[in-house]
C-alpha positions in Angstrom: 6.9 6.8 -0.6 9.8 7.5 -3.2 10.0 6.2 -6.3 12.2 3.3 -6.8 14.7 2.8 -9.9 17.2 -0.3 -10.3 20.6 1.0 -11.9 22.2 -2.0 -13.3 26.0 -1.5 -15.0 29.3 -2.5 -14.5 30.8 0.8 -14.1 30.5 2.4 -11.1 31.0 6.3 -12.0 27.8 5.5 -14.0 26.0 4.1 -11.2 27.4 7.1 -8.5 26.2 9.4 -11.2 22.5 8.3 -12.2 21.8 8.0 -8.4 23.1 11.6 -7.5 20.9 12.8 -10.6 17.8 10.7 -9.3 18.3 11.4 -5.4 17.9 15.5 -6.4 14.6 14.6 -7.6 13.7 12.7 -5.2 13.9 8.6 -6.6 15.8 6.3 -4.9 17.7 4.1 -6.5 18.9 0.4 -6.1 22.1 -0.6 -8.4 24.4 -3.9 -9.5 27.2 -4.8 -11.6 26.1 -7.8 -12.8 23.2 -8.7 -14.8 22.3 -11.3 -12.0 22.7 -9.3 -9.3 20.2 -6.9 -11.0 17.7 -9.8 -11.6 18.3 -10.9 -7.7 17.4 -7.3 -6.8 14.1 -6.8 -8.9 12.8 -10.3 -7.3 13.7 -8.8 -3.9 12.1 -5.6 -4.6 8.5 -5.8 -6.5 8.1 -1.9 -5.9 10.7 -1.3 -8.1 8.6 1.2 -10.9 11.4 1.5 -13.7 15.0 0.0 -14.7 17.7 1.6 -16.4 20.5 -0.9 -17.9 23.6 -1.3 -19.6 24.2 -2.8 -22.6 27.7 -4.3 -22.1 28.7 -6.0 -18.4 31.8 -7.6 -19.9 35.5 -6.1 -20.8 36.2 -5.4 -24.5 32.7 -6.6 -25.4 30.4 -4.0 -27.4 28.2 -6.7 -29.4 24.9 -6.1 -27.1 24.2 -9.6 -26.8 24.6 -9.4 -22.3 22.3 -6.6 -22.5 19.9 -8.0 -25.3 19.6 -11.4 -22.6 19.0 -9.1 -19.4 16.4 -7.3 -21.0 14.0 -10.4 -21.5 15.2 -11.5 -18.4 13.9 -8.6 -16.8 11.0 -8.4 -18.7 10.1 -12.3 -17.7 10.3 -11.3 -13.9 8.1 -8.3 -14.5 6.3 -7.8 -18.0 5.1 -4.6 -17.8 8.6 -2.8 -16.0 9.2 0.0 -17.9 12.9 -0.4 -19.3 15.4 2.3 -20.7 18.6 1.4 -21.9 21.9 3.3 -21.8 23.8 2.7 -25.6 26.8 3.7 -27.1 26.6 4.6 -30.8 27.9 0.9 -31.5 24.9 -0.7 -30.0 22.3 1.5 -31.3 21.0 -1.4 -33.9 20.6 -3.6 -31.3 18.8 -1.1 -29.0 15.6 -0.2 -31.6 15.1 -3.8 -32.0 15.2 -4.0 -28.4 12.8 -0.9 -28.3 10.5 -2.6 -31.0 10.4 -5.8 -28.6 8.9 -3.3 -25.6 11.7 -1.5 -24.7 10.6 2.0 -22.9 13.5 3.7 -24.8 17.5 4.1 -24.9 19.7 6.8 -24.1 23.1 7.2 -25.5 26.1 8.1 -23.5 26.9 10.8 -22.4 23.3 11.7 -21.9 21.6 15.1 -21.2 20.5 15.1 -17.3 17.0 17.5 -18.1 16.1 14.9 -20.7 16.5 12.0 -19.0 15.0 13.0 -16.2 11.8 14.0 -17.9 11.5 10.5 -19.9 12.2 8.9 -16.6 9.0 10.8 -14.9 6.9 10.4 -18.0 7.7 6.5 -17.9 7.1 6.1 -14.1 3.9 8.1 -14.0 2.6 6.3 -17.0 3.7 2.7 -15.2 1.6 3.8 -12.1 -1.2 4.6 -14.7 -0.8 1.3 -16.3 -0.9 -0.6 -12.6 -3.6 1.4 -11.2 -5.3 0.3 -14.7 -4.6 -3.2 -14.1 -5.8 -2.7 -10.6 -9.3 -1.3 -11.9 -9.5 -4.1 -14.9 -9.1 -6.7 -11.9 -11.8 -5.2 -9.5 -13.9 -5.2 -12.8 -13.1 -8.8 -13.6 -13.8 -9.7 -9.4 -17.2 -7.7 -10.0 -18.2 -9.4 -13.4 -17.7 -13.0 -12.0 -19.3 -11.7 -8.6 -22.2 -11.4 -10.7 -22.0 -13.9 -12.7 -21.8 -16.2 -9.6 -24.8 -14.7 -8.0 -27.5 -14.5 -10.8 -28.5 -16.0 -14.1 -27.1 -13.6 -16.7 -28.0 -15.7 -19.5 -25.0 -15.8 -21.2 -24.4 -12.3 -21.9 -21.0 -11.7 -23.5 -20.1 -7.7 -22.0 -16.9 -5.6 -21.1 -18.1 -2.5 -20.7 -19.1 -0.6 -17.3 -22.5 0.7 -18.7 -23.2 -2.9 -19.5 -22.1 -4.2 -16.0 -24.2 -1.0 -14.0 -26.7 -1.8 -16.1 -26.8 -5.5 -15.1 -26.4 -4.9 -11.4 -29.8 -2.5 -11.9 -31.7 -5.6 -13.5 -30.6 -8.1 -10.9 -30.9 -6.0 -8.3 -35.1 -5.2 -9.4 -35.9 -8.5 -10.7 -36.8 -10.3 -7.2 -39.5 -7.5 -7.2 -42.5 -7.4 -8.9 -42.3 -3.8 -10.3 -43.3 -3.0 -14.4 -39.7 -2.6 -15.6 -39.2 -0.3 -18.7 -36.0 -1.4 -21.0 -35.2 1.8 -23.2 -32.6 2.0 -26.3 -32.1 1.8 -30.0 -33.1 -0.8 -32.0 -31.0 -4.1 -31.9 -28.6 -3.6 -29.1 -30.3 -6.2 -27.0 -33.0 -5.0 -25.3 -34.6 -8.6 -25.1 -31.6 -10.0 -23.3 -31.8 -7.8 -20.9 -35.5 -8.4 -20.2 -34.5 -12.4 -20.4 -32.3 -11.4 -17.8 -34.7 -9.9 -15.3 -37.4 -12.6 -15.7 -34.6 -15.1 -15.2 -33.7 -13.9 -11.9 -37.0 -12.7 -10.7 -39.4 -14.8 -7.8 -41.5 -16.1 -10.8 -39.0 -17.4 -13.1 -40.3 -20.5 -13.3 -43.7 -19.6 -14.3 -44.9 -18.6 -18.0 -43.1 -16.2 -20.0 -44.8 -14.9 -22.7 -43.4 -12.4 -25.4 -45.2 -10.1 -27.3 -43.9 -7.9 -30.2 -46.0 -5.2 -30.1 -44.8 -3.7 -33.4 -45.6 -6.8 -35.4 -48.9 -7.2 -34.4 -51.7 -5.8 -37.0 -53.8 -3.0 -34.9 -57.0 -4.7 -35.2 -55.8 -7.8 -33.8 -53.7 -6.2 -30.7 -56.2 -6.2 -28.3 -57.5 -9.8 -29.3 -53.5 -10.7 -28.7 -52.8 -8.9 -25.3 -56.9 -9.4 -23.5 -57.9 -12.5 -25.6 -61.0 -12.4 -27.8 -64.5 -14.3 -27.7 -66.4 -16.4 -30.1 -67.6 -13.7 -32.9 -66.2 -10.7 -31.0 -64.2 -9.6 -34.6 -64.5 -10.2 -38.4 -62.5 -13.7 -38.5 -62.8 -14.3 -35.0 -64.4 -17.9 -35.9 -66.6 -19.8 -33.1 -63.9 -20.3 -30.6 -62.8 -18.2 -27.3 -59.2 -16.9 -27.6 -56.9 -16.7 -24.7 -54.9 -13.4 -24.8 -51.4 -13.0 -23.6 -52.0 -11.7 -20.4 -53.9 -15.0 -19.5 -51.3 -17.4 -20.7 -48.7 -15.0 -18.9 -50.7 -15.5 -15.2 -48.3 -16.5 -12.6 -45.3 -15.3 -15.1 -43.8 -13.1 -16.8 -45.3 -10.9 -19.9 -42.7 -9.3 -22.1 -44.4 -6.3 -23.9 -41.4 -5.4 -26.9 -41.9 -1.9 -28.7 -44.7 -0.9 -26.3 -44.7 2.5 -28.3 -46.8 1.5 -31.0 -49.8 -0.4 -28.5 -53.0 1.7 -29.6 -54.9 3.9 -27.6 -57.4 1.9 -26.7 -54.8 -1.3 -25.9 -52.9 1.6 -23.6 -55.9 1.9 -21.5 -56.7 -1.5 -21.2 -52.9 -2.2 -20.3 -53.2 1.0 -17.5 -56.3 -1.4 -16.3 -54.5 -4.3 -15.6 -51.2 -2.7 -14.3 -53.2 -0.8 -11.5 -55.5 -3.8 -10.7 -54.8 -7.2 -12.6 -58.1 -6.9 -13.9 -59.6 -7.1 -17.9 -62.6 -8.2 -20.0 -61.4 -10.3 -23.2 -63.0 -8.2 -26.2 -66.3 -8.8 -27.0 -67.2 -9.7 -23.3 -68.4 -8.1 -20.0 -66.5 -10.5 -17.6 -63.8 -9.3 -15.4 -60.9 -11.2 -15.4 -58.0 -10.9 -12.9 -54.3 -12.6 -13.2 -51.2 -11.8 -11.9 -48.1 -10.9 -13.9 -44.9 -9.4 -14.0 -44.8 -6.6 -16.9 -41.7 -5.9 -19.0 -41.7 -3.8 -21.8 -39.5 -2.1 -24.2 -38.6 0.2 -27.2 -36.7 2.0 -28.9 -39.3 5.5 -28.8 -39.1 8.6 -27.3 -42.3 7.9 -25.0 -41.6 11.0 -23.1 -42.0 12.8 -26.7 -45.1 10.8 -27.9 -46.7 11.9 -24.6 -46.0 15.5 -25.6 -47.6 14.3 -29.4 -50.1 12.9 -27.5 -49.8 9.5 -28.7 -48.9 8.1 -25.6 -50.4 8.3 -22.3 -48.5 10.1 -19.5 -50.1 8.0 -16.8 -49.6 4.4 -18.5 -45.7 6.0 -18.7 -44.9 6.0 -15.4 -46.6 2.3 -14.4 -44.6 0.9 -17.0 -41.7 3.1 -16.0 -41.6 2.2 -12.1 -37.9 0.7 -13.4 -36.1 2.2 -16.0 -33.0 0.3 -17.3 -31.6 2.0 -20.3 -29.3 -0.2 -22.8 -27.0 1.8 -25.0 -26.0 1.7 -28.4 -23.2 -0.1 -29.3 -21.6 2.5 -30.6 -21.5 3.9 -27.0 -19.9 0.8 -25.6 -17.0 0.0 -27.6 -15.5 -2.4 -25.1 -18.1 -4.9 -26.1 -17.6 -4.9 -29.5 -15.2 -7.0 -30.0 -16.0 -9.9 -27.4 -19.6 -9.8 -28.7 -18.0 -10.4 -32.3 -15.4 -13.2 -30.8 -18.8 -14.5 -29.1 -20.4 -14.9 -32.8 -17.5 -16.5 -34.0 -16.8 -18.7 -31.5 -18.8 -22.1 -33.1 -17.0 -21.4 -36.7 -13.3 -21.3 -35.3 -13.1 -17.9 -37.3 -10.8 -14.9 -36.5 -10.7 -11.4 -37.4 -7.8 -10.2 -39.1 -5.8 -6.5 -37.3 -7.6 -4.7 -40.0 -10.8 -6.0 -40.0 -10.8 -5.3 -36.2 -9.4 -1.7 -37.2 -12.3 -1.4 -39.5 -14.9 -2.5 -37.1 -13.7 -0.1 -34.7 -14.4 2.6 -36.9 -17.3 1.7 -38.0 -20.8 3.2 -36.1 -22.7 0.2 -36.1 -26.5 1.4 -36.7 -27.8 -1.2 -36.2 -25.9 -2.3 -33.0 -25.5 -6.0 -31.7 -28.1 -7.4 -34.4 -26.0 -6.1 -37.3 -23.0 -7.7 -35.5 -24.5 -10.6 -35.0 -25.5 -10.6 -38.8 -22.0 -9.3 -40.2 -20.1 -11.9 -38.6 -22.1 -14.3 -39.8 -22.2 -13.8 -43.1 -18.4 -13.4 -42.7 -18.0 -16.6 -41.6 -19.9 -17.9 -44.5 -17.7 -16.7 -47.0 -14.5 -16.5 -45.4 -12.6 -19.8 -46.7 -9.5 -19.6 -44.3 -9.4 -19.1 -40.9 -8.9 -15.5 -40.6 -11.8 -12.8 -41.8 -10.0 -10.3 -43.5 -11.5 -6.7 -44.3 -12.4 -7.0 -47.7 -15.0 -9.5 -46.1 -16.6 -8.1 -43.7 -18.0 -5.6 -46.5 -19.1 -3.4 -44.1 -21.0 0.2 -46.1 -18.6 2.5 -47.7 -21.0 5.2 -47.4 -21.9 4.2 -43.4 -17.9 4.8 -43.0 -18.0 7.9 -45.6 -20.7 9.4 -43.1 -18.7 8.5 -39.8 -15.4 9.9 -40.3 -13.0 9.1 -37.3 -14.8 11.1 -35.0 -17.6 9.0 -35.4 -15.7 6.4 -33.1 -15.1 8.5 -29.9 -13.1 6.4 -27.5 -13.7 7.0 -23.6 -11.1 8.0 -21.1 -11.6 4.8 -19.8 -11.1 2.9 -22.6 -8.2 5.1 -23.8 -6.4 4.0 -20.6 -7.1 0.3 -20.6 -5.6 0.0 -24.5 -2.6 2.2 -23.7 -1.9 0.2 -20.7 -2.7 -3.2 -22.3 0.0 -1.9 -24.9 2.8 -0.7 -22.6 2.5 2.4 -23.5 3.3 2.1 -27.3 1.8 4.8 -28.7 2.0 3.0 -32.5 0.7 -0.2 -31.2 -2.6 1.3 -28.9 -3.4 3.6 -32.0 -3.8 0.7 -34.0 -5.6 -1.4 -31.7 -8.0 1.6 -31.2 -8.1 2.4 -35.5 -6.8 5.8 -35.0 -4.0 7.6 -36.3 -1.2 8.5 -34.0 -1.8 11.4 -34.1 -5.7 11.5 -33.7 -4.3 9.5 -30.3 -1.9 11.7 -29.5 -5.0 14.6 -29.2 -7.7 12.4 -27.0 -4.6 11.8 -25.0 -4.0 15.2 -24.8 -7.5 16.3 -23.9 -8.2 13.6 -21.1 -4.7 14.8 -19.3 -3.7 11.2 -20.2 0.2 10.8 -19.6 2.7 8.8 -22.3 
């Protein structure tokens, strides 16, 4: 199919020449004289993929004004149609404001044929970018609420596609009653995720019990998990203890930074997984219960086998189902909306450079120190709008992430440039970069603009 370009002006040498230019390179081309016949056509005709119009429709008139009026009338009809304007030095005032409103550009008359035909393709092929964008963004939006629909996400706030794989992997194993192992860094929601699963899963209305495994004094981890009898341990006073796994029976057990379980908790743990069985310490009677195991953490299990601080064969039960979360340095998309999501009770905003700096920013300690930043930014902010200065985010965490520490995907390059029209200026700030530092990931990704 060709491409398709609506000439509108009131001379008709202009018109007879732009199409002959176009029609050698293979664009057809719709024209009027008037600005309403133009409109009339552009309604007719949604293919239409860019518009090149006059400035002046009436005799002795050189003020703009008829072209300024067609140009948000055009851009009311269609939003994102890219738009170039043909000028004569006495309009060129009008035209950069025009071009600062979302114009694509202007071209003054006479104008050089190789030029305008390059900023012509450039445009189009960067207006089929920006639709089969818009295209991808909606099957991403139909997918979201899809799930959202189907399962309990428990309010997750996401935008990313690692986030939304990620959660069509949890719903799709948490009807079973496979160990599921949740793996990333510290802070970047590991427990949601496990909330998640056991929210969705055939016992979801049976106990769930969570353990912290990292919080809980070695000599009192086995008592926690297997339970405990009278006297079995120094302060063990005269009554039985229940352990986790008995309270968890018919439920869910959420075992968090499952790294640091001792040895003698890991075989105990292989125990039950293989046959729901255990002895509470300090006592020779098999128990059995039934539970769904979810554990997480933030080490390098496959390293601590290798250390030998981990058992290889306790690995792979817990690790029938591996979901990994990433950092939220890895998932830009989401930063923002989880930070709107925090917000959301005080009525607070974040200022253009506060988002800039944000942006920029690694984020070590992922969605918890997110959570915590905006927070305390709400606290002292005394206006509506969180500026910068407040979000006092480390000098030396920024020192030690220069710009490359904030490595935008292809993906998301695409989405900002198209959610900006393709205004170079405007996606570089909503991504914190310079223009130039744009103008290079653009470069290497084969990204048109």
């Amino acid at each position: 199919m060709l491409d398709k370009i609506l000439i509108i002006d009131d001379n008709a040498g202009i018109i007879s020449a732009l199409s002959l230019l176009l029609s050698l390179h293979d664009i057809e081309t719709l024209s009027a004289i008037t600005p309403q016949a133009g409109l009339q056509l552009l309604r007719e005709n949604p293919d239409i993929s860019l518009v090149i119009q006059d400035m002046n429709f009436t005799a002795d008139t050189t003020s703009g004004e008829e072209g300024r009026a067609l140009f948000f009338a055009l851009r009311e009809l269609q939003p994102d149609i890219p738009v170039i304007l043909l000028t004569a030095w006495t309009q060129l005032e009008m035209a950069v404001e025009l071009v600062k409103a979302g114009a694509a550009d202007y071209v003054g008359k006479p104008w050089d044929d190789n030029k305008l035909i390059a900023t012509i393709k450039n445009l189009m092929e960067l207006h089929e970018l920006q639709q089969q964008q818009r295209q991808a963004q909606s099957r991403e939006q139909q997918a979201r609420a899809q799930l959202q629909q189907q399962f309990d996400l428990q309010g997750i706030v996401y935008r990313s596609n690692s986030v939304q794989k990620l959660l069509e992997m949890a719903t799709q194993v948490a009807h079973s009653d496979v160990p599921v192992l949740i793996t990333g860094p510290n802070g970047a929601g590991k427990e949601k995720i496990a909330d998640i699963v056991q929210a969705n899963s055939s016992v979801k209305n049976g106990p769930y019990i969570k353990v912290n495994v990292g919080a809980l004094p070695e000599e009192l981890m086995e008592a926690e998990l297997f339970g405990a009898e009278a006297g079995a341990y120094t302060g063990s006073g005269n009554k039985a203890r229940q352990g986790r796994f008995e309270a968890a029976d018919g439920g869910t057990l959420f075992l968090d930074e499952i790294g640091e379980l001792s040895a003698s908790g890991q075989v105990k743990l292989l125990r039950v997984l293989q046959t729901g069985e255990f002895q509470r310490l300090g006592s020779s009677h098999t128990r059995k219960v039934r539970v769904r195991v979810i554990s997480a953490t933030n080490s390098n299990l496959p390293q601590m086998i290798a250390d030998g601080s981990f058992r290889q064969d306790l690995f792979y039960r817990l690790n029938v189902i591996e979901l990994k979360l990433p950092a939220l340095s890895e998932r830009p998309e989401d930063l923002l909306p989880l930070a709107r999501a925090f917000l959301f009770h005080s009525g607070k905003k974040l200022s253009p450079q506060a988002q800039q700096r944000m942006l920029r920013y690694p984020w070590p300690g992922n969605v918890r120190e997110l959570q915590n930043v905006m927070q305390r930014a709400s606290v002292l902010t005394r206006g509506d709008t969180i500026d910068e200065e407040t979000l006092a985010l480390p000098d030396e965490a920024l020192q030690k992430a220069p710009e490359h520490s904030f490595e935008p995907s292809r993906e998301l390059l695409e989405q900002t440039l198209a959610n900006c029209n393709g205004i170079i200026a405007q996606a570089a700030r909503e991504l914190g970069l310079s223009r130039q530092a744009l103008y290079r990931r653009l470069d290497k990704f084969g990204i048109p603009y």
